[in-house]
C-alpha atoms as one frame of an Amber mdcrd trajectory, in Angstrom:
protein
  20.016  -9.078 -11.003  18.686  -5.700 -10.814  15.184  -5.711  -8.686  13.127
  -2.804  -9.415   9.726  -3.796  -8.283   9.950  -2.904  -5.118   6.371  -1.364
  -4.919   4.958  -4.686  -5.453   7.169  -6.781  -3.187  10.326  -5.813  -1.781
  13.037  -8.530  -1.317  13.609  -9.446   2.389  15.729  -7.949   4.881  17.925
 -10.266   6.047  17.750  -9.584   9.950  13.587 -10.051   9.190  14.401 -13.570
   8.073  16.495 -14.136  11.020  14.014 -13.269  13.552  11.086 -15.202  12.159
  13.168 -18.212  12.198  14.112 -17.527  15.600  11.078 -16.551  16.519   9.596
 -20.038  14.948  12.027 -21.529  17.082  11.914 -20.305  20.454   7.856 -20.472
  20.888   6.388 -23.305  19.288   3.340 -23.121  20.591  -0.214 -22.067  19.505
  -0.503 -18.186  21.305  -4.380 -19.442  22.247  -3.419 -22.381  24.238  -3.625
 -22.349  27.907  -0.126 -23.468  28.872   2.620 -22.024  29.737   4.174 -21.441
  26.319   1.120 -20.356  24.746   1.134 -17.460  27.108   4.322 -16.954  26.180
   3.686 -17.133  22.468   0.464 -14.796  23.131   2.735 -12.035  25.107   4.838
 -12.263  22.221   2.066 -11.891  19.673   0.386  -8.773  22.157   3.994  -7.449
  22.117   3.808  -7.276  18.659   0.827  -4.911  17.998   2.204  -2.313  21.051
   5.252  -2.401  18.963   3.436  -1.620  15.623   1.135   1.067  17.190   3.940
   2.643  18.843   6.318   2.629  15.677   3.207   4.519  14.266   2.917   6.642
  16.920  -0.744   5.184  17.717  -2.329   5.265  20.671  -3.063   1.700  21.902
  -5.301   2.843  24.364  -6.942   4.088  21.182  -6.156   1.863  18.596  -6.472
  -2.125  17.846  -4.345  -3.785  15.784  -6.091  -7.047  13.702  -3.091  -9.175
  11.915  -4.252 -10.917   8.575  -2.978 -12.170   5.216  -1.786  -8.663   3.974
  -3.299  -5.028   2.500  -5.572  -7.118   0.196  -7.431  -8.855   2.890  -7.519
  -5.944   5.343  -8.965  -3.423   2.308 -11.609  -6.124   1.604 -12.546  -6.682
   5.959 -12.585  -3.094   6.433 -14.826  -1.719   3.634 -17.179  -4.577   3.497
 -17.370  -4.761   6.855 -18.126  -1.500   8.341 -20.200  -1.121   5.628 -22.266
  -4.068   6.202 -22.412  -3.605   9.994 -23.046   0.219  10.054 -25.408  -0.190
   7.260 -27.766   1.395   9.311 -26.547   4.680   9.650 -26.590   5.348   5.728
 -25.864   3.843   2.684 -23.602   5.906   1.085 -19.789   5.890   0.760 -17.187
   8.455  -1.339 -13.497   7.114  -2.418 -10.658   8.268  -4.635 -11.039   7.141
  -8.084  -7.344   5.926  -8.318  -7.560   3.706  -6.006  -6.126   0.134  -5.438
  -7.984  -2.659  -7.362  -9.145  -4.222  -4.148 -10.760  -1.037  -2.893 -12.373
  -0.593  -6.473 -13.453  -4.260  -6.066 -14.830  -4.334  -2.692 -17.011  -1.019
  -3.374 -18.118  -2.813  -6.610 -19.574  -5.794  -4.160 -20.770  -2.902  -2.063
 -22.915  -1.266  -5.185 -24.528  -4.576  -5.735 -25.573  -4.313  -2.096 -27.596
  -0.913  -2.637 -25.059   1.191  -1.572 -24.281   4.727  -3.296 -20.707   4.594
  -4.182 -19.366   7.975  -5.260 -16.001   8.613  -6.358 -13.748  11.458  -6.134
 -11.637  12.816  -8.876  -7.421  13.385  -8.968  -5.395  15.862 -10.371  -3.364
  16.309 -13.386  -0.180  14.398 -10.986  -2.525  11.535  -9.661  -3.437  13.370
  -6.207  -7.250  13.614  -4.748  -8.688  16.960  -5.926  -9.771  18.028  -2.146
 -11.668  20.757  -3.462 -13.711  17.221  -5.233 -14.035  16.154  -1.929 -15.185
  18.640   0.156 -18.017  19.027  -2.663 -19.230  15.647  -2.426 -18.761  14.720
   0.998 -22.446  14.813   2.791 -24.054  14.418   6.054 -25.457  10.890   4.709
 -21.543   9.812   3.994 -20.787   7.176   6.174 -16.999   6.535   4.884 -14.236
   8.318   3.235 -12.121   5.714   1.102  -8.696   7.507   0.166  -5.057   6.198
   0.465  -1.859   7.669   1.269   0.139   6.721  -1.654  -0.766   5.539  -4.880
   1.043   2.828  -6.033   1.180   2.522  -9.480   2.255   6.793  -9.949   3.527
   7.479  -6.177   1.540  10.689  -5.661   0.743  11.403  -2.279  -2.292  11.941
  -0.877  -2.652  14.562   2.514  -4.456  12.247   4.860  -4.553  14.746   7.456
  -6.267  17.740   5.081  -8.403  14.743   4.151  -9.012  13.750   8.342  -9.757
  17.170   8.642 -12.449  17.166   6.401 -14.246  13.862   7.387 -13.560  14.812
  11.262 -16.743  17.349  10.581 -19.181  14.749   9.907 -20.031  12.827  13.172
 -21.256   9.712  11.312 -18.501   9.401   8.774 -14.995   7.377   9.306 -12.018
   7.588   7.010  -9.917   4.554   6.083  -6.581   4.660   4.465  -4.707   1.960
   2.186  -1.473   3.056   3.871   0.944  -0.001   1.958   2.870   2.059   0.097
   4.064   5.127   2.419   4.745   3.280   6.146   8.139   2.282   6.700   9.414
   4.950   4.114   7.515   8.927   4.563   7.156  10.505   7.869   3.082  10.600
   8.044   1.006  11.450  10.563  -1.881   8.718  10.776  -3.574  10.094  13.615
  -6.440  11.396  12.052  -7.137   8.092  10.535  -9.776   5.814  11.915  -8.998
   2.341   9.885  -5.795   1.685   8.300  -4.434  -1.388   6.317  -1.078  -2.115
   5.499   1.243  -4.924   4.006   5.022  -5.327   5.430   6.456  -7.213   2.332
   6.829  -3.791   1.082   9.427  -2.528   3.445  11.364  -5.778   3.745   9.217
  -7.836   5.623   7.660 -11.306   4.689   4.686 -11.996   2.363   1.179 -13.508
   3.885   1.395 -10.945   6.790  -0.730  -8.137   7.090  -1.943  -5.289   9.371
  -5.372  -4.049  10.098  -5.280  -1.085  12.316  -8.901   0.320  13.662 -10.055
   2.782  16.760 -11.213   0.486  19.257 -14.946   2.081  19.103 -15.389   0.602
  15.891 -17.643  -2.034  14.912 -17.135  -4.302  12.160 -18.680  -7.585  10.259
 -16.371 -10.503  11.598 -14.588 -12.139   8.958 -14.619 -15.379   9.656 -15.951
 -17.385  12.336 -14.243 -20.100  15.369 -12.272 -19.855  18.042 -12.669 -15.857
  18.254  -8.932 -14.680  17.806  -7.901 -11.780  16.473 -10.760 -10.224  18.791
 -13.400 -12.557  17.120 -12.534 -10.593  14.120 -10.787 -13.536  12.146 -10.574
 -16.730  13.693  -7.771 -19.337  13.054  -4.471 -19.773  14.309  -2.213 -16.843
  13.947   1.115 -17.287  13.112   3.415 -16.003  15.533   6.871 -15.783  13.878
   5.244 -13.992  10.535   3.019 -11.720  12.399   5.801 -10.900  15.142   8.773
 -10.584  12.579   6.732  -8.016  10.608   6.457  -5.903  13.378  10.232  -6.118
  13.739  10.512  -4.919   9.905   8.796  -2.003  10.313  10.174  -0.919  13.450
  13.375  -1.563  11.451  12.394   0.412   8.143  11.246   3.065  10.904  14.557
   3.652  12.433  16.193   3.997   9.280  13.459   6.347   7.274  15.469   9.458
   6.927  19.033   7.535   6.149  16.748   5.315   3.076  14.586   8.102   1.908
  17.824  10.860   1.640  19.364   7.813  -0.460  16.112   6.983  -2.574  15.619
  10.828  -3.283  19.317  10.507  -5.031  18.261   7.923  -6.811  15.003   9.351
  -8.222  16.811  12.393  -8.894  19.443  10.372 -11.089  17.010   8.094 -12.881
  14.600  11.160 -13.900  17.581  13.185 -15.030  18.357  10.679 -17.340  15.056
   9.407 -18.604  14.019  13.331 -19.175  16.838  13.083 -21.570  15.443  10.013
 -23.817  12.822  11.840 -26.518  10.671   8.440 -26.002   9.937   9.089 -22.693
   7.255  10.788 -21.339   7.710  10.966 -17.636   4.055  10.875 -15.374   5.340
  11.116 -12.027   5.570  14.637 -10.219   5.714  13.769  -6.688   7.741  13.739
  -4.009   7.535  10.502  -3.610  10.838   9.047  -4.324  10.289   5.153  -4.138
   7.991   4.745  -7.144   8.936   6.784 -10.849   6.706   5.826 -13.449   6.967
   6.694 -16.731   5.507   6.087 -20.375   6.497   5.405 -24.130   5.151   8.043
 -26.612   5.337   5.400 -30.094   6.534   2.049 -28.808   5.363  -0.664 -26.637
   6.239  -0.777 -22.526   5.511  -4.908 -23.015   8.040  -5.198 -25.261  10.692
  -3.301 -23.267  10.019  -4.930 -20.298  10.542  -8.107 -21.502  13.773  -7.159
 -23.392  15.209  -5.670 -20.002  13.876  -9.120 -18.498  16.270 -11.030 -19.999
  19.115  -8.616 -19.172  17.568 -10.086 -15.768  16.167  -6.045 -15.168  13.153
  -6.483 -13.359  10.162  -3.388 -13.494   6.913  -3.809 -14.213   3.564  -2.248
 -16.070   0.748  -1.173 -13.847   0.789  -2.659 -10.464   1.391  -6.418 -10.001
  -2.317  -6.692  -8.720  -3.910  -4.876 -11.679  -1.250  -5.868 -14.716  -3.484
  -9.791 -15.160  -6.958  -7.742 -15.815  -5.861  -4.617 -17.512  -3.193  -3.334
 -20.515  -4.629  -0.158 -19.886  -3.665   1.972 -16.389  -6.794   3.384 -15.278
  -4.917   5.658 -12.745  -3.532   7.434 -16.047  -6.421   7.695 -17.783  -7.410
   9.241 -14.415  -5.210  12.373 -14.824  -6.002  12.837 -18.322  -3.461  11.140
 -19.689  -3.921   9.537 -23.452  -4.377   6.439 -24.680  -0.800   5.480 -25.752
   0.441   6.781 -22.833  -2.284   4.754 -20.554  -1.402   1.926 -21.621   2.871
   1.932 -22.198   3.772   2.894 -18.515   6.267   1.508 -16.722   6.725   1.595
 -13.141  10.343   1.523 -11.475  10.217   1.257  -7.701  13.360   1.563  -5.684
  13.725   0.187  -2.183  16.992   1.534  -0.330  19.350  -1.209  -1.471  19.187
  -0.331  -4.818  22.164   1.791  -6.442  22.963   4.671  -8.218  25.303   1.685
 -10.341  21.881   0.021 -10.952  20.492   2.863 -12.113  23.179   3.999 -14.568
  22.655  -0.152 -15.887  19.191   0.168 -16.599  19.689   3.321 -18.651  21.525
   2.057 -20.224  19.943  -0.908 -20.932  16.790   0.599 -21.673  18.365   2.864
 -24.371  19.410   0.314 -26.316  16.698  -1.626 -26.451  14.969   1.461 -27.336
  17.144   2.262 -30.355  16.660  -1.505 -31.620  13.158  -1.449 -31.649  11.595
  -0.376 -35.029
């Protein structure tokens, strides 16, 4: 199997595994119970967050850290909820038009609410025109929406020209889809005041996620009980999946520069060779090594991906959370791109335990499926 799909979910370290099952195993007991071991279990789960803020280089003086069901969750809690809590202080918010389809979602809810959504446009590589933002950006704006990475294109964003920005309007906060650059770029998230993030995209576990806000802010509680979470989500949290996600970023973390010198390689193979393939137009100029995507100029991406498929290849079309409602990439029609190229993308995303032998294959492979399609 060859597993490029990294972007979406990346397959699971195996010292990740290791320490959630261990972790499962040596405290058993509910963090919020007053015994013993849930003290224990609650250290533990404390221990966690100071880990994750300090892998970040986050103040946790500063800085609370909210675990949840991943990115999704933590988009749709943040947005809706300072919105709906600091209502009062204006109505209107600005975001980045290429977006993730659970920002574009929640601000959709948000417009049916009476607020004044405005959008900001990208460039001709998929990156926030700043120029855009600094336009429509207003003493009424009460929230900058932009994220570091996209993920369907892999153009980055510069969240601290666009924290520099917000930091002059006193009632304005910026917020930051960070999924798809932690635990692979060096950023500095400092200048971000709510940040959301999903570790099954650096090798931890799926149905863990991280919600990272300055302590001064207020938010709408998401759902009601026995106040966990800091009466921001209620429930029992799971210990081992919450704890062992810290561990897997603090892992990706101490091998960053060793994965992304590898993943550049990588990149630079794979584009080499697809520049060479006349079908091929190629719509990521980042750089961003971890995601290349690229387009068909006559034939269809469907069709390729499902030949490679059964060569047991695995890349996708769009991103996995978009690909069910849409055949056509919105973040491509974003930067101008046409319509036979918006809608026959695919998207290869590497993680650092893919090869330059895996690349080669999939060249390959996707030449000759290429040459038998009429």
């Amino acid at each position: 199997m060859i597993y490029f799909d990294n972007a979406s979910t990346s397959i699971i370290e195996d010292s990740v595994l290791k320490s959630f099952n261990e972790i499962i195993k040596s405290y058993p007991a509910n963090p919020n119970s007053n015994h013993r071991i849930g003290f224990l279990a609650n250290r533990k789960l404390q221990q966690a967050r100071d880990d994750i803020l300090k892998t970040l280089k986050l103040d946790k003086e500063k800085y609370d850290v909210i675990f949840n069901s991943g990115a999704t969750e933590g988009i749709n809690h943040v947005i809706k909820g300072y919105a709906l809590k600091n209502q009062n202080r204006g109505l209107e918010i600005i975001s980045f038009n290429n977006e993730h389809i659970a920002v574009l979602k929640s601000l959709d809810y948000l417009r049916n609410k009476g607020f004044k959504i405005t959008y900001v446009n990208c460039d001709k590589n998929g990156e926030i025109d700043y120029n855009d933002l600094q336009k429509k950006i207003n003493n009424q704006t009460i929230m900058v929406i932009v994220m570091s990475v996209n993920n369907e294109v892999g153009a980055i964003n510069d969240i601290v020209r666009i924290s520099d920005i917000v930091s002059k309007y006193k009632k304005c906060v910026f917020f930051s889809d960070i999924t798809q650059s932690v635990g692979k770029i060096q950023e500095n998230y400092n200048g971000i005041d709510m940040m959301a993030f999903s570790p099954h995209k650096f090798g931890g576990l799926t149905g863990s996620g991280v919600l990272i806000k300055k302590k001064k802010i207020l938010l709408e509680k998401l759902i009601d009980g026995g106040s966990q979470e800091n009466n921001y989500r209620s429930g029992t949290a799971s210990l081992a999946l919450h704890a062992s996600s810290s561990y897997a970023l603090q892992l990706a973390n101490s091998n960053l520069k060793k994965n992304l010198e590898k993943v550049n390689n990588l990149k630079k193979i794979l584009i080499n060779e697809l520049s060479s393939i006349d079908e091929i137009e190629i719509n990521s100029h980042n750089k961003f090594p971890y995601i290349i995507n690229f387009s068909l100029k006559n034939k269809k991406a469907s069709v390729v991906i499902e030949a490679l498929s059964q060569k047991e290849i695995y890349v996708s079309s769009l991103s996995a959370c978009s690909s069910k409602l849409n055949k056509k990439s919105y973040v491509l029609t974003n930067m101008n791109k046409n319509f036979q190229i918006s809608t026959n993308s695919i998207r290869v995303s590497f993680s650092h335990n893919n090869t330059e032998k895996e690349v080669l294959i999939f060249v390959k492979e996707i030449k000759e499926i290429l040459n038998q399609i009429k």
